[in-house]
Backbone bond lengths (Angstrom), bond angles and torsions (degrees), N, CA, C in turn:
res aa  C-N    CA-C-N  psi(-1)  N-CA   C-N-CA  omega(-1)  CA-C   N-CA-C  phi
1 X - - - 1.459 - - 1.517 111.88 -
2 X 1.215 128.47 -11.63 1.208 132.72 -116.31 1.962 82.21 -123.25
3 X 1.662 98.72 -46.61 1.459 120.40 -176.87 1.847 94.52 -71.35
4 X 1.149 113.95 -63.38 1.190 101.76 -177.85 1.763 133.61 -36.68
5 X 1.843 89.91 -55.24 1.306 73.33 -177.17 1.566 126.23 -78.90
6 X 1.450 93.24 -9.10 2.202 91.57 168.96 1.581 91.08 -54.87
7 X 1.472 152.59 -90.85 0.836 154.84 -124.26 1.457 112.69 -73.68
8 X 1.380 129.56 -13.90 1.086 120.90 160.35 1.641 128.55 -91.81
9 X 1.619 105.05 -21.06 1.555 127.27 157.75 1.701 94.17 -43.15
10 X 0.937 115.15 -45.75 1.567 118.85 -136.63 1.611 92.86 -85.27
11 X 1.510 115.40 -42.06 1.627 141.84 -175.85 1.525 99.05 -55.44
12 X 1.784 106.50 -63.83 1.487 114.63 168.15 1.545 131.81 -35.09
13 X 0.985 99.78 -47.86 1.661 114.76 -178.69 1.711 119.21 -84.80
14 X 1.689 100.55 -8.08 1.462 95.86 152.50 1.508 121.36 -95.91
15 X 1.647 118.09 -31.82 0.922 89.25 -179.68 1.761 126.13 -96.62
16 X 1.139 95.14 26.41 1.390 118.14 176.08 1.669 126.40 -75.96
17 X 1.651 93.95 -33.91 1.455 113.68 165.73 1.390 118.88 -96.65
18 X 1.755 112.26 -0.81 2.027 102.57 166.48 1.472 95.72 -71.43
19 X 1.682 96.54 -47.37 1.918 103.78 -145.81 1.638 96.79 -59.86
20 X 1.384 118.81 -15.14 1.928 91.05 -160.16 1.676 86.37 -122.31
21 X 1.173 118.87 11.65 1.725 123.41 160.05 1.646 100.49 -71.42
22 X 1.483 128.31 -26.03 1.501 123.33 -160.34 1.180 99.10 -138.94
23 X 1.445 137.75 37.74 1.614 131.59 -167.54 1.490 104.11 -125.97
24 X 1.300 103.40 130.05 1.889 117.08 -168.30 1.589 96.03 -108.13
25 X 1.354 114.73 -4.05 1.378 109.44 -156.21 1.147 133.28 62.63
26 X 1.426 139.36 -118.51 1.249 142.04 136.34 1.669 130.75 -62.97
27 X 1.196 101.32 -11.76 1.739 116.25 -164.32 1.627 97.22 -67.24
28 X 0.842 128.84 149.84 1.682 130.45 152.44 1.339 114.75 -59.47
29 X 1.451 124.69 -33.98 1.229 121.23 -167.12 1.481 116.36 -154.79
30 X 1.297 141.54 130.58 1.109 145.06 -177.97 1.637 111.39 -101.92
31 X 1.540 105.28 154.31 1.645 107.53 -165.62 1.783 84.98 -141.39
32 X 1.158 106.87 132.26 1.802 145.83 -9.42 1.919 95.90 -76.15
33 X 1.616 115.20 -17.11 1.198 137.01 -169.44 2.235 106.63 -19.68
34 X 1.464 74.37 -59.69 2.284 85.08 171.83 1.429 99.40 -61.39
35 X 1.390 125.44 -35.42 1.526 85.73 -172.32 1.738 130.29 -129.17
36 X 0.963 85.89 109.04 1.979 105.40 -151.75 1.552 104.84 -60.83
37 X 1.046 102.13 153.40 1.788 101.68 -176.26 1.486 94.18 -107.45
38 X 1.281 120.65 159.54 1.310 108.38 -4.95 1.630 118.76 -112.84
39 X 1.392 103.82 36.83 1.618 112.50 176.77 1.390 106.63 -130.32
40 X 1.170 131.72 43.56 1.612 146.42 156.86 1.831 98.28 43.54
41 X 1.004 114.57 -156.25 1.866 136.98 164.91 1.118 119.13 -95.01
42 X 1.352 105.29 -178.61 1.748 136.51 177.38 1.783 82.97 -125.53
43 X 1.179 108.24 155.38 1.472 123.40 161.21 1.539 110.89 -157.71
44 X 1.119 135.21 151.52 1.485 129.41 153.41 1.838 93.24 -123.44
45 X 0.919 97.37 157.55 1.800 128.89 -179.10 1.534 115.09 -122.89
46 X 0.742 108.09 112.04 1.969 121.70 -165.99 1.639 78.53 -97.99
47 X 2.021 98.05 140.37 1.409 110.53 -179.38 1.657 85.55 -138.01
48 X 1.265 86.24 124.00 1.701 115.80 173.06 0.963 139.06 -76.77
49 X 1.611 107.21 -29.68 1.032 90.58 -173.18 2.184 100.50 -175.24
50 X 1.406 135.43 164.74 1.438 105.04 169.18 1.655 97.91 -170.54
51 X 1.086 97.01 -158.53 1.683 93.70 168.30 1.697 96.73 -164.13
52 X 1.464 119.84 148.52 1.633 112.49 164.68 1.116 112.78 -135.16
53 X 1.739 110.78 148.60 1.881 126.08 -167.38 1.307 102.35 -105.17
54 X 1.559 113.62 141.86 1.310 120.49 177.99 1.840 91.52 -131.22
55 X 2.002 96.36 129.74 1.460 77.01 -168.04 1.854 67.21 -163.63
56 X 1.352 122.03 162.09 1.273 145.24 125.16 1.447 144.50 -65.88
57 X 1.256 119.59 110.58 1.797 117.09 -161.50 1.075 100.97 -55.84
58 X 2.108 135.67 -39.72 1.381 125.30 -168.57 2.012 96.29 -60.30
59 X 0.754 150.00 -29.59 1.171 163.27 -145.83 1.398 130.43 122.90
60 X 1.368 112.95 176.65 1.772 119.21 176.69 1.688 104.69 61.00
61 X 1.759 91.47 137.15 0.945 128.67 169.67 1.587 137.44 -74.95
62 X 1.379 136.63 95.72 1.556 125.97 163.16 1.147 146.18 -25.76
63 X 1.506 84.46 -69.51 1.416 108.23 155.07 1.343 114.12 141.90
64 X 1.224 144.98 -140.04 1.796 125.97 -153.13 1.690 91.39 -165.81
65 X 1.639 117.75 160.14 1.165 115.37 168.54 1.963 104.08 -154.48
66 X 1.060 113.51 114.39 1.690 97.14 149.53 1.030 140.48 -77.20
67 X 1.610 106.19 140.02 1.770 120.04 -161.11 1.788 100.62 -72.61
68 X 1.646 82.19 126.07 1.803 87.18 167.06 1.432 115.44 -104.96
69 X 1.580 120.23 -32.83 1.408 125.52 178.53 1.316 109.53 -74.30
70 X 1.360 133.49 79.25 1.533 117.96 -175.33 1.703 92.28 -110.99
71 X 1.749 86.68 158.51 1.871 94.19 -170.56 1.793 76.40 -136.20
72 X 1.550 77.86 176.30 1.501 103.38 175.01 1.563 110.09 -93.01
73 X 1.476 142.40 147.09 1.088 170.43 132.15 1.262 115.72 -33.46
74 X 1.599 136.68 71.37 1.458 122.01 -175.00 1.218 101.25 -108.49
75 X 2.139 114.37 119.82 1.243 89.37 162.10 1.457 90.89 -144.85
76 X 1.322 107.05 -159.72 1.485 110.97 175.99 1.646 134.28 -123.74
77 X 1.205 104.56 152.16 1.902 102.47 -141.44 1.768 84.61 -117.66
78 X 1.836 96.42 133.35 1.442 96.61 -178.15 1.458 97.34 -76.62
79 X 1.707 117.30 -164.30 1.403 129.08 158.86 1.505 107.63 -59.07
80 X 1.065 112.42 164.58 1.248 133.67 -174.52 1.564 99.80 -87.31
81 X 1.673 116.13 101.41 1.555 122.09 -177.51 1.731 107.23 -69.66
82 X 0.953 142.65 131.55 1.421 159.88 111.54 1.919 92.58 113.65
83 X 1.337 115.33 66.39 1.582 118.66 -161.82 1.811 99.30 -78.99
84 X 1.241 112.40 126.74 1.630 106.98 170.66 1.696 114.95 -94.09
85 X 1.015 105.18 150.67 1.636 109.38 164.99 1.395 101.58 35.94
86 X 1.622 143.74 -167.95 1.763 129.53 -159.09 0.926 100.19 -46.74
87 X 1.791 127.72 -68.58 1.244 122.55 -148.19 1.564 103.77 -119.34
88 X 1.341 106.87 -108.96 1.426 128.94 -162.13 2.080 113.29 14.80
89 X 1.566 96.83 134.35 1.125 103.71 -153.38 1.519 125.84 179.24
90 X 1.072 127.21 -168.70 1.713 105.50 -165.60 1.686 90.39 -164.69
91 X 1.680 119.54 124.18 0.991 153.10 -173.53 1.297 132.86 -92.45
92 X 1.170 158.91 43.81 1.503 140.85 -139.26 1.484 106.00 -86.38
93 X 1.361 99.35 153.52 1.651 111.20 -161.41 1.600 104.42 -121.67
94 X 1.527 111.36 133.55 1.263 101.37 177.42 1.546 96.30 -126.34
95 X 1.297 119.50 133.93 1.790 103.12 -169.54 1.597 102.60 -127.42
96 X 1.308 115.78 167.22 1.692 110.64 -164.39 1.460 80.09 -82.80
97 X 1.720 94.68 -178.00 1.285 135.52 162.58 1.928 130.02 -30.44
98 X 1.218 122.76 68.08 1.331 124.55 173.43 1.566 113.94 -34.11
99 X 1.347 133.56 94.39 1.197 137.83 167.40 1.721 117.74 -57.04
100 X 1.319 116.77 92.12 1.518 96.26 172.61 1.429 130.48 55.55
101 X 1.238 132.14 34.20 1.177 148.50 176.00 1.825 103.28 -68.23
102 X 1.558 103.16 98.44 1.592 116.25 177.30 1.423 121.74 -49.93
103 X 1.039 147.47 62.59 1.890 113.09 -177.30 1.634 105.52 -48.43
104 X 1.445 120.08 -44.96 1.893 99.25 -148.11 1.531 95.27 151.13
105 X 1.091 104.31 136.38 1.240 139.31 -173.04 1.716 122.29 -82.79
106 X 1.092 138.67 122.82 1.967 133.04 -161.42 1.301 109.05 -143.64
107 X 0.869 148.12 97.74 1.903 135.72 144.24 1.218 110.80 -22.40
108 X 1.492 112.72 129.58 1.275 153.83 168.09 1.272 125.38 -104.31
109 X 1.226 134.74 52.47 1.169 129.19 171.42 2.042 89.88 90.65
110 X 1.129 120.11 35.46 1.148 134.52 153.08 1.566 108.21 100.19
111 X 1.455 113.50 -9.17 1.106 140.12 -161.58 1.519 113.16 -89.63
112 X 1.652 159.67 75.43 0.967 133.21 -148.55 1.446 116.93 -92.96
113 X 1.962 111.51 139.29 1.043 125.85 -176.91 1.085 98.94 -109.50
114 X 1.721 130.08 134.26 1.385 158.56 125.94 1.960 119.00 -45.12
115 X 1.292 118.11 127.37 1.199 129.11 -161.29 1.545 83.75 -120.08
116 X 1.440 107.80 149.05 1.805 113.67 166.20 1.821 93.67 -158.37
117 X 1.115 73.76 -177.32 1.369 116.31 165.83 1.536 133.27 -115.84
118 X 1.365 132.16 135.30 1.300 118.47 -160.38 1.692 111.87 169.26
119 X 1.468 104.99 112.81 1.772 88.75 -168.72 1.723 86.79 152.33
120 X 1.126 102.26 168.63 1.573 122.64 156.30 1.159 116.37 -129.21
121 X 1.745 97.36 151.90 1.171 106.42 -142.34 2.078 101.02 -142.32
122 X 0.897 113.54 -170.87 1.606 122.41 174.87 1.419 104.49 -141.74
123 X 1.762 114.87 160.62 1.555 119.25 -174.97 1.714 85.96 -159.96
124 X 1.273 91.64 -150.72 1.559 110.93 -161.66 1.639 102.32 -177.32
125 X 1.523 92.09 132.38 1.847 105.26 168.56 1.450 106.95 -112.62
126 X 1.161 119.47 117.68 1.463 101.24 173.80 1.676 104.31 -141.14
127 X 1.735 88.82 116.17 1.590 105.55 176.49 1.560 122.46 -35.74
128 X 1.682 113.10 144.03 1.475 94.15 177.79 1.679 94.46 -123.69
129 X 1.409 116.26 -27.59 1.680 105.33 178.32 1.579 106.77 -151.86
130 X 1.240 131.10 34.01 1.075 149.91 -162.13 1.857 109.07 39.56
131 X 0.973 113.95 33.09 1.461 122.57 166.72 1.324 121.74 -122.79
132 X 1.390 112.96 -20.29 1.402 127.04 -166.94 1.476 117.50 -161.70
133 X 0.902 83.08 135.13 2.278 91.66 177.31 1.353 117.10 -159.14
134 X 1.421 107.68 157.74 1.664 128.25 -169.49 1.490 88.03 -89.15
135 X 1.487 105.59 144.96 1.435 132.67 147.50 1.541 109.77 -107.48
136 X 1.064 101.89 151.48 1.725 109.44 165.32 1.741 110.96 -160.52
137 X 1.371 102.44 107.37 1.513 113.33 172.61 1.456 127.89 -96.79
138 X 1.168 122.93 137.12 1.625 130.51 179.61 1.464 114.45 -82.55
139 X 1.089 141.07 84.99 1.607 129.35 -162.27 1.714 96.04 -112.97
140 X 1.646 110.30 133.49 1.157 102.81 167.44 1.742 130.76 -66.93
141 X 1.028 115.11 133.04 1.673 127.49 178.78 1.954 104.47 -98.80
142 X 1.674 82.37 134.71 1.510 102.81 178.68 1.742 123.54 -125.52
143 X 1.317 112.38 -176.94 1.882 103.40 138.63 1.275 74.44 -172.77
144 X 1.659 93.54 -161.76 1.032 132.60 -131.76 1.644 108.32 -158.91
145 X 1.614 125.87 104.17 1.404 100.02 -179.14 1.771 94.11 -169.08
146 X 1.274 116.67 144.70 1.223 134.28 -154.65 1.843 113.47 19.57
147 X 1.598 90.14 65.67 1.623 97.09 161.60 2.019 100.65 70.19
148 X 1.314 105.29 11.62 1.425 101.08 169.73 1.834 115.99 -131.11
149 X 1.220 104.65 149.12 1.421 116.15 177.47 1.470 108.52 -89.85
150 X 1.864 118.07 132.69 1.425 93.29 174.17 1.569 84.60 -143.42
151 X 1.433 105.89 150.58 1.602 125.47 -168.62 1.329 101.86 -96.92
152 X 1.332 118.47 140.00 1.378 109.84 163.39 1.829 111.31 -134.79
153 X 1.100 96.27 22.85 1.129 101.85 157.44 2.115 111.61 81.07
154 X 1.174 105.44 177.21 1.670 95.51 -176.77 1.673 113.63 -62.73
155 X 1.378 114.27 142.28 1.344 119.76 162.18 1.680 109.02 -98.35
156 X 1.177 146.23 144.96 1.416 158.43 -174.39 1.374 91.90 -106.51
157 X 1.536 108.99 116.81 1.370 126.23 -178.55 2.267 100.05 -129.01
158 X 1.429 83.62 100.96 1.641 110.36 176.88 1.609 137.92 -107.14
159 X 1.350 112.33 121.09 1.541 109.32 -174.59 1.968 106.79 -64.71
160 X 1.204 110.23 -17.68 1.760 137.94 -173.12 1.123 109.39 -86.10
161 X 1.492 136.07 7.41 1.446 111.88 -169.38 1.941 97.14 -146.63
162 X 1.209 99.64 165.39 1.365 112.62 -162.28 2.538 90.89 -125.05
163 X 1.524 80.47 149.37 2.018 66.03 173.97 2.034 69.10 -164.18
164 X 1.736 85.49 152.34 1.347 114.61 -152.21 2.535 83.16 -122.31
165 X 0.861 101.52 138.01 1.771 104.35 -166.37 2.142 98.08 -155.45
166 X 1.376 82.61 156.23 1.920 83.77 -165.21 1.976 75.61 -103.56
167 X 1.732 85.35 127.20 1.518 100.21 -169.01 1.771 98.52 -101.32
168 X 1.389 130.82 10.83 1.393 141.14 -171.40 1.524 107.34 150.68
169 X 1.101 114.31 -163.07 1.858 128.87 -160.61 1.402 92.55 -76.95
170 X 1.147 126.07 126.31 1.783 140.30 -179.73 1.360 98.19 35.89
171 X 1.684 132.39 48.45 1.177 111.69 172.83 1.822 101.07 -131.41
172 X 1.477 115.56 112.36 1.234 135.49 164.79 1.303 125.00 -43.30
173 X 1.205 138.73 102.37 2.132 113.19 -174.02 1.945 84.51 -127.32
174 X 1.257 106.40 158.63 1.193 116.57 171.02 1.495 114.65 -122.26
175 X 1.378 125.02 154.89 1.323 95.37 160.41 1.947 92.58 -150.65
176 X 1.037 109.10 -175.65 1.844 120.74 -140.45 1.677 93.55 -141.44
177 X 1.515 99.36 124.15 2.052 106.82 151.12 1.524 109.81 -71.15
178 X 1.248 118.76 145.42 1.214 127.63 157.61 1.761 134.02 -116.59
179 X 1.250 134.10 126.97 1.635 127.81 -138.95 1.776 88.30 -67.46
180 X 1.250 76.52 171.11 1.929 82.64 174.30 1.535 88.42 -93.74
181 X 1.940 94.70 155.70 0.875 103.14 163.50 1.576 127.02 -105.99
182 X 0.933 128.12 132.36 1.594 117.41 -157.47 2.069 108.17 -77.89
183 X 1.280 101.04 -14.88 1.349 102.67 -178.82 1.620 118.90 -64.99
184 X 1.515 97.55 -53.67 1.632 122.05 -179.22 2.253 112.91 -95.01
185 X 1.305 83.69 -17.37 2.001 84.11 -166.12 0.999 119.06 104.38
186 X 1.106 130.67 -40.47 1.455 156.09 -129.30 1.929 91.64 -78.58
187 X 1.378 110.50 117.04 1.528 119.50 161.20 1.378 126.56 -131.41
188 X 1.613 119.18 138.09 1.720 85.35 167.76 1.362 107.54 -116.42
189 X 1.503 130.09 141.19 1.749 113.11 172.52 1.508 106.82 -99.73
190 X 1.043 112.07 172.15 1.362 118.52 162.84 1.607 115.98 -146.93
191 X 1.410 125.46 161.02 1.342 110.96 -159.26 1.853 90.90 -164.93
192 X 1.722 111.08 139.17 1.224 100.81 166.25 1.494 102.19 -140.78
193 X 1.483 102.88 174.04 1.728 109.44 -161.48 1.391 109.66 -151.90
194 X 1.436 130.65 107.05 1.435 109.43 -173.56 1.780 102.21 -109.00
195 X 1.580 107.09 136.20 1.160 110.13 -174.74 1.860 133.95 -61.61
196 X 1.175 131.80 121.01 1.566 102.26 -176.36 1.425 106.48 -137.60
197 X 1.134 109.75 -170.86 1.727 114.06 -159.80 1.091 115.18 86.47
198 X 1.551 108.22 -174.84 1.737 122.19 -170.97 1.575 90.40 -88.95
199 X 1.585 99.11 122.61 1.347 115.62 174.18 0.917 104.48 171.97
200 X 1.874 124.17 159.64 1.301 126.13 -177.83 1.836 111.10 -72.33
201 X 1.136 104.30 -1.57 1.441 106.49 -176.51 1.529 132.65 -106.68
202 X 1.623 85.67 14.35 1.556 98.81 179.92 1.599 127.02 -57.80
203 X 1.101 114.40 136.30 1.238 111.52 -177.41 1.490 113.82 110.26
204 X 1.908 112.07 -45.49 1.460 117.80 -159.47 1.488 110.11 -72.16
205 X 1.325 106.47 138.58 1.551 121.72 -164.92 1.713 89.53 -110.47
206 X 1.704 105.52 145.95 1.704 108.63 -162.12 1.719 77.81 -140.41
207 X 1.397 104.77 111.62 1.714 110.23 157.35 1.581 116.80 -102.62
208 X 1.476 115.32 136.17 1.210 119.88 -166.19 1.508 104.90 -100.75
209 X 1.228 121.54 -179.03 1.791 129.64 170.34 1.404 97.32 -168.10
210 X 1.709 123.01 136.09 1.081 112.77 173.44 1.277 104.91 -166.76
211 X 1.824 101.14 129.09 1.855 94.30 177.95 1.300 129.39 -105.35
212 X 1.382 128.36 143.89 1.098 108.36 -117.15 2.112 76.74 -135.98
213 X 1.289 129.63 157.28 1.925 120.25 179.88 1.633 99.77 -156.96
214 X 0.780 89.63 164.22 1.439 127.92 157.35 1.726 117.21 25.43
215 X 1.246 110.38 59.84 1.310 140.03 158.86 1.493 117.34 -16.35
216 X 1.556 132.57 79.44 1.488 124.31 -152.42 1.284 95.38 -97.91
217 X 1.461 116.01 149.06 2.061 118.69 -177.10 1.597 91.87 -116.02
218 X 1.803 91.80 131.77 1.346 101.47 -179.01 1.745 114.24 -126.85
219 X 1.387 77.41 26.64 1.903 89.72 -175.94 1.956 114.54 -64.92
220 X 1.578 114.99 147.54 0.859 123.37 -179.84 1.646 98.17 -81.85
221 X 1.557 109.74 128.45 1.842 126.12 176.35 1.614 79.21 -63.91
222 X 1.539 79.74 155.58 1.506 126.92 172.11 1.199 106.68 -68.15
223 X 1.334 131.29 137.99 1.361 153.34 175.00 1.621 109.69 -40.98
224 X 1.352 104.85 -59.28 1.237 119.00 161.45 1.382 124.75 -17.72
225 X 1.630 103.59 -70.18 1.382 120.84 169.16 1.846 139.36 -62.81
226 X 1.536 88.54 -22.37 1.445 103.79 176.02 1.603 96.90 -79.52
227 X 1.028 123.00 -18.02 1.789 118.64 -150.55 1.515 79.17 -105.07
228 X 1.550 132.48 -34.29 1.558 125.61 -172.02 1.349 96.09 -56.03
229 X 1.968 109.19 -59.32 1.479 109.53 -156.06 1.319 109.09 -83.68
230 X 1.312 144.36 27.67 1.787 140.72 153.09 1.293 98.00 -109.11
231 X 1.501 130.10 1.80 1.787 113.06 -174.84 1.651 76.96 -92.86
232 X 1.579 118.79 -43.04 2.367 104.89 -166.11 1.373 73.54 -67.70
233 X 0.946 140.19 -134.83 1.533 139.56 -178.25 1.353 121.54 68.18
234 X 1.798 95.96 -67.44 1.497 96.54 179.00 1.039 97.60 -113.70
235 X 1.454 149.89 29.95 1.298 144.72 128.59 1.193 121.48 -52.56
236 X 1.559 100.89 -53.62 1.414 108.22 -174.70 1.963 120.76 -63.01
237 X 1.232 90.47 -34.71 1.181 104.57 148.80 1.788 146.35 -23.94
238 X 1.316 82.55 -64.48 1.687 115.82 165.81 1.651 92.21 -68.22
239 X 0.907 118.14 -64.83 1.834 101.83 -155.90 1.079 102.47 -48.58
240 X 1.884 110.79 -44.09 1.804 110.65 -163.32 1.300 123.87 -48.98
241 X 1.975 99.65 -39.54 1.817 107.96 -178.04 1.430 101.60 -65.92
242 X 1.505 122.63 -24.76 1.683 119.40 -148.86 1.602 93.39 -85.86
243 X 1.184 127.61 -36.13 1.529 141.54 155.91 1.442 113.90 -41.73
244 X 1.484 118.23 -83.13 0.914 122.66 169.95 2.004 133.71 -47.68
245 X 1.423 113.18 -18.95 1.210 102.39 155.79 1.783 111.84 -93.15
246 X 1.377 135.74 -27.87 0.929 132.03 158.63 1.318 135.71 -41.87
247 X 2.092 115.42 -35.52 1.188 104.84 157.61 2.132 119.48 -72.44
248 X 1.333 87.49 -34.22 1.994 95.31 178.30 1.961 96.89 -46.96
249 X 0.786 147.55 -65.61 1.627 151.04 -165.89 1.108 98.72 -62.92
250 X 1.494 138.37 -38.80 1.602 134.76 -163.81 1.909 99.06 -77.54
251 X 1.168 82.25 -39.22 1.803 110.46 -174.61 1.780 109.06 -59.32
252 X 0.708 93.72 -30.20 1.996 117.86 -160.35 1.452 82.13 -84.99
253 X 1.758 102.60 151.92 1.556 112.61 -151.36 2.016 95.28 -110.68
254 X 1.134 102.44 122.17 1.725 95.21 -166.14 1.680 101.65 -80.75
255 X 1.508 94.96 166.10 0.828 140.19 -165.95 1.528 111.58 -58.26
256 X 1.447 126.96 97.69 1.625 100.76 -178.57 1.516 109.64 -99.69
257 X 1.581 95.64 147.29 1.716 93.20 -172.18 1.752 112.95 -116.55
């Protein structure tokens, strides 16, 4: 009995050190904890939800659309460069390929042009108190309008920034990023872009809003940890046979003398 229970003490205390090597608790996300050196994460970011402004800075309004095609954001987050004390720290983000991401649809001279999103792009996480931090992503902006493609290059989409847009006839509206919160996911970015060059769209200013959750880590554990969890593994192992021949002998018909 005595062997046994060292060997399951022993089972305990490995897998005691995988589970709290990778444990957020309840949090969605841990800082610098998600991102392991020295090959950072995988994450995707589910976007919920947004709305976008079409407006001119001299004045007047386009008009506005909420996003129905929303995708998820998968990209990948280095280590956390120059981390102080638990957390605080700065992340760079490299994320795949945005497929066709719709904003909303406008007449052009009667003609309707489609606006998206589409491209890869780079961002940045950078911790502010290990509870909360700004994202800010660069996603390329496009459309689409009488049978032509026109680029306009990256829009900067930020939980940090505030943008001021003519929401109707002399009417001002603002709207605000908010940091993620690492407990719940919960982010909002916002991002604006005003169009220029020879094009029918000169001038038009495009304000974004977008909410943004739950940041999933798809990083491969540390070697370390794989080698912890097959040593309880095959510990546990060991007890089962050490059990299992112990009940076979109890079982076994004794000896009469």
């Amino acid at each position: 009995m005595k062997r046994i229970a060292a060997v399951l003490a022993m089972s305990a205390v490995c897998f005691a050190s995988q589970s709290s090597a990778s444990s957020c608790g309840t949090d969605k996300l841990c800082v610098p904890g998600d991102f392991p050196s020295p090959n950072g994460a995988d994450f995707s970011m589910d976007l919920l939800g947004g709305d976008v402004y079409l407006d001119f800075p001299l004045g007047g309004s386009v008009g506005g659309f909420t996003l129905t095609n929303l995708q998820p954001i998968n990209f990948h987050a280095s280590p956390f460069a120059n981390p102080t004390d638990v957390s605080v720290g700065t992340s760079s983000l490299m994320y795949s390929a945005i497929s066709h991401y719709s904003l909303g649809t406008i007449s052009v001279f009667d003609i309707p042009a489609e606006f998206y999103l589409e491209g890869v792009g780079v961002g940045e996480l950078v911790d502010i108190d290990g509870t909360k931090g700004d994202w800010s992503l660069n996603i390329p902006l496009h459309a689409t309008w009488n049978g032509t493609v026109f680029d306009f290059g990256n829009v900067l989409l930020s939980t940090a920034a505030t943008y001021s847009y003519n929401s109707g006839y002399k009417t001002i509206s603002a709207i605000s990023g908010q940091s993620m919160n690492y407990a719940t996911g919960n982010a909002f970015l916002v991002g604006q872009a005003m169009v220029t060059g020879e094009n029918p769209f000169l001038g038009l200013r495009i304000t974004l809003g977008l909410n943004g959750n739950d940041p999933v880590v798809t990083s491969v554990p540390e070697a370390s940890v794989v080698w912890q969890l097959l040593a309880g593994l095959g510990l546990l192992g060991v007890v089962v046979r050490i059990r299992n021949r112990s009940l076979r002998l109890d079982s076994m018909p004794k000896a009469v003398t």
